[in-house]
N, C-alpha and C positions, 0 to 999 in steps of 0.2 A: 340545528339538531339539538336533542334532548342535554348535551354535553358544551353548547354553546359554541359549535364548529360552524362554520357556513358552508354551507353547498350551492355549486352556480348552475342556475337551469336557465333555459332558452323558454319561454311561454308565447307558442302562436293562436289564435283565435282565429275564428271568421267574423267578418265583420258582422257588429251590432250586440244588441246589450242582453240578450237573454244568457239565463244561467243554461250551463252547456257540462256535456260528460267530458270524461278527461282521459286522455290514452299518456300513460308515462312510459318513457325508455332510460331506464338507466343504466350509464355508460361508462368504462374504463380508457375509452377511446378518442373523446375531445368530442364535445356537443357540437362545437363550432359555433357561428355566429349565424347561421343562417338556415331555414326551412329545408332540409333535406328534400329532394324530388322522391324517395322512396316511403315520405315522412308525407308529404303533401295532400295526400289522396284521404288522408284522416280529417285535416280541416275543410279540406272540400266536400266533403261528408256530412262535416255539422261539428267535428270534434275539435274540441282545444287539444292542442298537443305540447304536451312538459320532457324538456330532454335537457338531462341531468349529468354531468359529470360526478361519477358516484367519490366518495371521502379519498382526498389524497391524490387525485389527480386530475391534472390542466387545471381547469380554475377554480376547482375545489380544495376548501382547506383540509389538515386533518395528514395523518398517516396511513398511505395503503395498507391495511389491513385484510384482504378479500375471504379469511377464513371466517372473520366473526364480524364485521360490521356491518353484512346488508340486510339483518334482521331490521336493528332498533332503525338506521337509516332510512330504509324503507318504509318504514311505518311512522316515520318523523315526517317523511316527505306527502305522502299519503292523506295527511291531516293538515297538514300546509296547505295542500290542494284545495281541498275540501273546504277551508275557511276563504277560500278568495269569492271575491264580490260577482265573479263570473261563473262561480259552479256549481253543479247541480249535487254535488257531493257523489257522485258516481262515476268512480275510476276503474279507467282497465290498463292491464298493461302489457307489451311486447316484447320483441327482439329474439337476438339471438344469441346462442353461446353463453357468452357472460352477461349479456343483457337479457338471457333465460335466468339463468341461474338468480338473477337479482328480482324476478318473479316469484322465484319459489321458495328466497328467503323471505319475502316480502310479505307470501302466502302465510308463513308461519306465525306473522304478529297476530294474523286474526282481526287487524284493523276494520272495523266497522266501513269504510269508505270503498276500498278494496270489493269489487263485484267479479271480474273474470281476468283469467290472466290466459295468455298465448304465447307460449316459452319452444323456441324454436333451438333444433339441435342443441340441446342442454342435458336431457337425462335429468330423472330429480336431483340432483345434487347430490349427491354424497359425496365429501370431499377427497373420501379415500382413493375411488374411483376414477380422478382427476389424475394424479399423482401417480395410483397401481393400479396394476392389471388385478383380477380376479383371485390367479395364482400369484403375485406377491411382487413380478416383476415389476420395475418403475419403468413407466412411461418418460425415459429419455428424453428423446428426439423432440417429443410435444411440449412435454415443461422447457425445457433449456431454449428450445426455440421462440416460445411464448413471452419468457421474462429475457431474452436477448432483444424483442422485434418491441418490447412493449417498457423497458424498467432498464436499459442500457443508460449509462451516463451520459452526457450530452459531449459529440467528436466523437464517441469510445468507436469502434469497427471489430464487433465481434467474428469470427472467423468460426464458421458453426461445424467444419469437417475437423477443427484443430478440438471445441470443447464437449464436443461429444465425447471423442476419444480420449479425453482427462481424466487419469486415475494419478488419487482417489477420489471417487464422485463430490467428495466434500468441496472442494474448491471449482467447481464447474459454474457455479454461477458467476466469481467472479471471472471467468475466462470471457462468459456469456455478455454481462455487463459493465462490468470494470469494479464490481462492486461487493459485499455478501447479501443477501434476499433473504429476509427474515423466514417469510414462508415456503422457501422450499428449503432452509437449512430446519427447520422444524418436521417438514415431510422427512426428511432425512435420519432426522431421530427417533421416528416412529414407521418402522418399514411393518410391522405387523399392524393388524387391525385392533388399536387395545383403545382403551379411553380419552386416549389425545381425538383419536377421530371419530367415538361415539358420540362425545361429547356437542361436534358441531354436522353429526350429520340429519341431512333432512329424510331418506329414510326412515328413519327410525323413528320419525316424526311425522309421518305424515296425517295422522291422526287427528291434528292438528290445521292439514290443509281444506277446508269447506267451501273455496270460491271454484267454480264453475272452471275447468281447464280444457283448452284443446290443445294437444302440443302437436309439431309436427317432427320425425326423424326420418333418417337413412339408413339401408343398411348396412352401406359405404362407412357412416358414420361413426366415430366413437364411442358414442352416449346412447345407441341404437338399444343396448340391450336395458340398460336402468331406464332409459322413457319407456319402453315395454314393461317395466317391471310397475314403474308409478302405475300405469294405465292399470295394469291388472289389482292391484292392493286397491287403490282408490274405488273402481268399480266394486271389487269385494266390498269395499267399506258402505257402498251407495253412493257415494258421489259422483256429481255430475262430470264424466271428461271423457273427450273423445281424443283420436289420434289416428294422422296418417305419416304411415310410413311409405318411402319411394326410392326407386334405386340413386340413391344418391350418397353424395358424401357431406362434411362438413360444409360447404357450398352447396345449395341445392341445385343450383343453378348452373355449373361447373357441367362441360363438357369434358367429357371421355376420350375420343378420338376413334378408340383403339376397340369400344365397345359400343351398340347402340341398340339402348332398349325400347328406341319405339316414338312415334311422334306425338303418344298419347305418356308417356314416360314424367313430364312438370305436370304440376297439380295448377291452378290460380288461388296464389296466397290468399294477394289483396282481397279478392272478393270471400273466401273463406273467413280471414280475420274482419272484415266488415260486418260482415251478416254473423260473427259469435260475438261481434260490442252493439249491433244493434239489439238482439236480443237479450242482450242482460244490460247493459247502461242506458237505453232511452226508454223514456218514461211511455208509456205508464208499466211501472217496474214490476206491478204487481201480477199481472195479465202477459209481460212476457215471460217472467219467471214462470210462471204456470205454464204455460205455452210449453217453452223449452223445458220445462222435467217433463213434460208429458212426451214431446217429441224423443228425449232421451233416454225412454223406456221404452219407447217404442220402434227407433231406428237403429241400425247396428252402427256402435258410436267407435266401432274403428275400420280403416281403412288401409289394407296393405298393397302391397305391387308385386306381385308375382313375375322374379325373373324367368328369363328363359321363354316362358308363354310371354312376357311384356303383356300382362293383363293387370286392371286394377278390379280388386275383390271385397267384399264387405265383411266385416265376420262379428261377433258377439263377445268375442270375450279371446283371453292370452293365456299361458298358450293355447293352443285350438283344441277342444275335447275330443275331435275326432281322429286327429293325429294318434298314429301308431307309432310309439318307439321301437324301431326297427334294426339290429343288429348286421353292421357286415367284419366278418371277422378277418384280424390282419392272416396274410398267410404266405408261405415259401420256403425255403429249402435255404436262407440263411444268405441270400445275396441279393440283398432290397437294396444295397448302395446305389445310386441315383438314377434317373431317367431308365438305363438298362440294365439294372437286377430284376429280379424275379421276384418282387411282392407282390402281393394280390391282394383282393379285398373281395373276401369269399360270403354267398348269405349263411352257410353252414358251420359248425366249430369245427375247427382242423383236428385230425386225429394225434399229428406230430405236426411236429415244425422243428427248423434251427433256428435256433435265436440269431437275430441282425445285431450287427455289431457295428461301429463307430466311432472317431474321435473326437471329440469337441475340445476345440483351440479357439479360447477366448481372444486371445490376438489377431487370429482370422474369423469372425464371427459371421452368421449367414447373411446376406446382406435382407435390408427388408425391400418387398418388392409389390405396392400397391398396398392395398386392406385398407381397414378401418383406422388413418391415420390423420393426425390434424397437428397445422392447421397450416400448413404451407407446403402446397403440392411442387413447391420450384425447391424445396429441400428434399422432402420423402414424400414423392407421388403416388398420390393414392386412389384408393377406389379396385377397381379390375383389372389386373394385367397381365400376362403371358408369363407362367412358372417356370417355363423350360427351364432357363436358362438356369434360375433354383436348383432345376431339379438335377443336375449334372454335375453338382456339387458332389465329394464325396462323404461327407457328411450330413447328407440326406439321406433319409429313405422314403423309397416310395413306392405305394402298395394302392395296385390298378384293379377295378372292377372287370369283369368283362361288359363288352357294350349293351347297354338297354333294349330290348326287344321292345317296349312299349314308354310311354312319359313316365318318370316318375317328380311328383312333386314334394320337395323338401321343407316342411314349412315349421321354424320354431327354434327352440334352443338345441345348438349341436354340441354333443359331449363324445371325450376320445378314453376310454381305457383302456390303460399301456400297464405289462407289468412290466418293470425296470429294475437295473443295477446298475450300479456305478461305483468307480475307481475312487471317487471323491466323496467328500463328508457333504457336499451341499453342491446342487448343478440343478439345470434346468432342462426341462423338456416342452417341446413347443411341438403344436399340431395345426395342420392346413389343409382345408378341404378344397377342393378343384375340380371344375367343369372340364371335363376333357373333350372337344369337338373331336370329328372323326379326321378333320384335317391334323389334326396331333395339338392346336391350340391348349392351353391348360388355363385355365382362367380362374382365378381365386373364388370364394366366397366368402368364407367365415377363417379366423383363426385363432388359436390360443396360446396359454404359455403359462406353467406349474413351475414354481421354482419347490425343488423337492423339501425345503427344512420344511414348508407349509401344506403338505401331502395330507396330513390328519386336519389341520384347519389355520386359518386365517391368523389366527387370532393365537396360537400358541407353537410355534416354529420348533422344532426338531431337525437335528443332525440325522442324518444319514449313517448306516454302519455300510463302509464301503463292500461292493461283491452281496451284500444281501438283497434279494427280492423284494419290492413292493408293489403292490399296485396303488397305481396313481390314478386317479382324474382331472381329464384335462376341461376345463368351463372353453369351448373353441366359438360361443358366441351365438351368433343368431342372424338366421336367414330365409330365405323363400326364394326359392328356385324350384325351376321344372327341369329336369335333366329328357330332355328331347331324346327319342330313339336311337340307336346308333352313337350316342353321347355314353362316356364311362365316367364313372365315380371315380376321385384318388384321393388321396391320403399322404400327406407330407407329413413326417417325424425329425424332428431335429433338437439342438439344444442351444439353439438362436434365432433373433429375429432382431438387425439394429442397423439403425439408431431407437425403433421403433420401440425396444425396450432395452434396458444396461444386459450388460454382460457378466452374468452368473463368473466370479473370478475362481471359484471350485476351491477355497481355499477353507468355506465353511467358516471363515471370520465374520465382522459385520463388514456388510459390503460396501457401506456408504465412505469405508475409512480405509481399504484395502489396496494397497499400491501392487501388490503381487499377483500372475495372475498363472495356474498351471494350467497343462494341457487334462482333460479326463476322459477315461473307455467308460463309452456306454454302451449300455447292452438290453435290446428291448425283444421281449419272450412272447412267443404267441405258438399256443397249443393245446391240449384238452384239458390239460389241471392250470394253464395261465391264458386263458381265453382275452387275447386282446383285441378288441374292437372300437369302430367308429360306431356312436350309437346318433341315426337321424330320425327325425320326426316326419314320418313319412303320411303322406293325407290319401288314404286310398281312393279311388276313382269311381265307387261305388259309395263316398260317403263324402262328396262335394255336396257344394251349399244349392240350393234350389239355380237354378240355371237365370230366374229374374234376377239375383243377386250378383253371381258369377260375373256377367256380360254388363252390368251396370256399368256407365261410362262416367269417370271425372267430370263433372261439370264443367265447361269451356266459358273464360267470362266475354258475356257479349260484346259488342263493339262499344257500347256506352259504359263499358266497367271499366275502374280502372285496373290499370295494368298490375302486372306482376311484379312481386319487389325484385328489385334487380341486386344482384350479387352485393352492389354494396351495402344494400343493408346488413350482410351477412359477413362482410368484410373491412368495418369503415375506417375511412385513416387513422393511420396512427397505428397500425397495431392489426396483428392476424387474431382471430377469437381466441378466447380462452377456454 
């Protein structure tokens, strides 16, 4: 590296002496000593394959640094490549996760060698996003499990039900590790979105990214809605990238049990990452590149999977233009508390209403159950799963459609406005949308979580004046479902969701340093002058895509392709993604 660090990569070729393209993976996780069988199917191809233990871990020198070192690294490496006596100077690179993320720091050097990258379950990066939810809650469960399963001292036996539950969150990592972690005591000192994390995000850069991208997400997934967001900015921009999303989670590959979307539900990676490094890394560069911009103006370069129908669809562009935001407003007579109160979820504004009321006890917080969590379903299982049980809580509420007369399709970003009050100077309000079968099943889709000081924005936190009204919005995420006939819409309101995210301590202190934690009355309004609503993006049925699109099938790879990457690439030892 440019600083005089050494980095240790694995270099496979195929046999004989022509200059050949280069696929890199670079990895927090131990390259190992040996051709990965998931890794294989690249050399058998034609490609040299470079797999890199990225600065600071296994036989990498250097200090783990993951907020700011995969830029220059990346593009240290990149040119390394590039001068060996076997290259053609044209690299592409993979993975996933963190071996995403190391593409799309990668992307940012702008290295001349660098031609396409294929960043799996990663989201562009924005490192904020890693760390917090939208609405300001930290992501728990996902960090403290990541840096216990990945950064733990060697013997240490972290105990993940004992340091979740550690207040004040300041010393959670060493519960996790045995140790302190520079970078998530730095996460810790910047819970708002200010200049510590403008600073290194790639959002806000992308302007900067011009190599050719396919990514692929879930929308199981964590990172489901920022790879959505790259996809749409980059397109606006002109650049060339596509993206398929699939009902999946962090593993793509991860079976459900409990749900099943269908035998057409996996995509074929390998053959998709094949055929996007054939076209931009093998020569003659100049005639595929042409090839491929022309194909990418002219094909719809995203691909989603429509639950519920278990159909995959093509479309043009994020969100969908023909999507109608469509309002159901919450509604009842004031006894939404769980499974059997009376909320509804009406298409009309309500003339009156009582306001639902609630207590939220940080000490007993809602447990979380499935969603968009990562990265170890044997701690917090994720993906789809039966809310009942949620829903019987009495600090829920929850507000039922009547059943569908006909499908309706949900497709895009779901947002919840609640107007609220609260007992406390600072608490949180989480929202959960649900498939309801007519057998009473409730099955998740999307969900979210507003810690109120950040009501007004991200980026400049405000106390709460207790007992006063505001209205809030909730960002609940992003999804594509077809709600089936006879299937009801619901609406879960709470002011928890953990380990999945911390626990609002209602105390209106900083919460990273808060040992105390109160009980607080919530109280959420819905009626003519506080019209609270679930707002979805609903795709009317009279403005679906041409029916040759619609019915289009995933490509199956033939018997001569190779295979699919199997989970471990998605999971390699040493360590759950990050």
């Amino acid at each position: 590296m440019r600083d005089g660090i050494d980095l240790a990569a694995n270099v496979f070729r195929p046999e004989g002496t022509a200059r050949l393209p280069a696929i890199l993976i670079r990895t927090p996780y131990g390259k190992g000593s040996e051709l990965r069988p998931n890794y294989r199917a690249f050399v058998e191809h034609g490609y040299a394959v470079v797999i890199e233990d990225v600065r600071g871990r296994y036989k990498s020198e250097g200090f783990f640094d993951p907020l700011r070192q995969e830029v220059a690294d990346g593009e240290d490496t990149l040119s390394w490549i590039a001068h060996q006596e076997w290259s053609n100077r044209r690299v592409g690179m993979t993975g996933a996760s963190y071996l995403g993320i190391a593409q799309w720091k990668a992307a940012l050097s702008a290295s001349p060698y660098l031609k396409a990258i294929f960043p799996i379950v990663a989201g562009c990066d924005d490192y904020f996003d890693r760390f917090y939810s939208r609405g300001g809650a930290l992501k728990l469960g996902h960090r403290l499990e990541w840096i216990a399963e990945n950064l733990r001292a060697p013997a240490f036996k972290p105990d993940f039900d004992r340091f979740v539950l550690e207040m004040p969150l300041r010393y959670t990592d060493r519960l996790a590790t045995g140790h302190s972690v520079d970078f998530f005591q730095q996460a810790l000192d910047h819970p708002a979105y200010d200049a510590f994390w403008k600073s290194i995000s790639t959002r806000g850069e992308l302007d900067r990214v011009r190599v050719p991208v396919f990514a692929a997400a879930g929308w199981y997934d964590n990172f489901a809605e920022s790879d959505l967001e790259a996809f749409s900015i980059l397109r606006r921009k002109g650049r060339v990238c596509r993206l398929i999303v699939g009902p999946w989670p962090h593993d793509l590959f991860y079976h459900f049990g409990n749900v099943d979307f269908g035998p057409d539900s996996r995509a074929p990676l390998r053959k998709l990452q094949l055929d996007w490094f054939d076209t931009w890394l093998q020569p003659p560069a100049s005639a595929h590149e042409a090839a491929a911009r022309d194909a990418a103006a002219s094909e719809p370069p995203l691909r989603i999977f429509v639950m519920g129908a278990n159909r995959w669809r093509d479309e043009r562009e994020w969100p969908l233009a023909r999507a109608v935001v469509t309002p159901f407003f919450l509604a009842g007579h004031g006894k939404a508390i769980t499974l059997a109160g009376d909320g509804r979820l009406e298409p009309q504004r309500p003339h009156r209403g009582t306001p639902d009321r609630f207590v939220y006890d940080p000490a007993d917080p809602v447990p979380t159950a499935g969603g968009n969590v990562c990265c170890n379903p044997m701690r917090m299982p994720w993906g789809p799963r039966d809310q009942r049980e949620i829903e019987r809580r009495r600090d829920v509420l929850v507000y039922t459609s009547a059943p569908l007369k006909r499908p309706l399709e949900v497709t895009g970003p779901v947002r919840v406005i609640l107007y609220v009050s609260t007992s406390a100077p600072d608490t949180d309000f989480t929202a959960k949308v649900v498939d309801v079968s007519p057998d009473g099943s409730a099955i998740n889709l999307c969900d979210g979580i507003l810690r109120l000081r950040y009501r007004d924005s991200i980026e400049r936190p405000a106390l709460a004046r207790p007992g006063q009204v505001y209205p809030i919005a909730i960002d609940a995420g992003v999804t594509s479902n077809e709600f089936a006939p006879g299937h009801r819409i619901r609406l879960e309101v709470s002011s928890s969701n953990f380990p999945h995210y911390d626990r609002n301590p209602n105390t209106g202190r900083a919460v990273a340093d808060e040992k105390e934690m109160r009980r607080t009355r919530q109280t959420v309004y819905h009626d003519r002058s506080r019209p609270s609503q679930l707002l979805l993006p609903v795709i009317p049925e009279s403005a679906a895509p041409p029916a040759a699109i619609a019915r289009r099938p995933v490509p199956s790879p033939s018997p001569a392709a190779p295979r699919e990457v199997p989970s471990t690439a998605l999971r390699p030892p040493g360590g759950h993604p990050f």
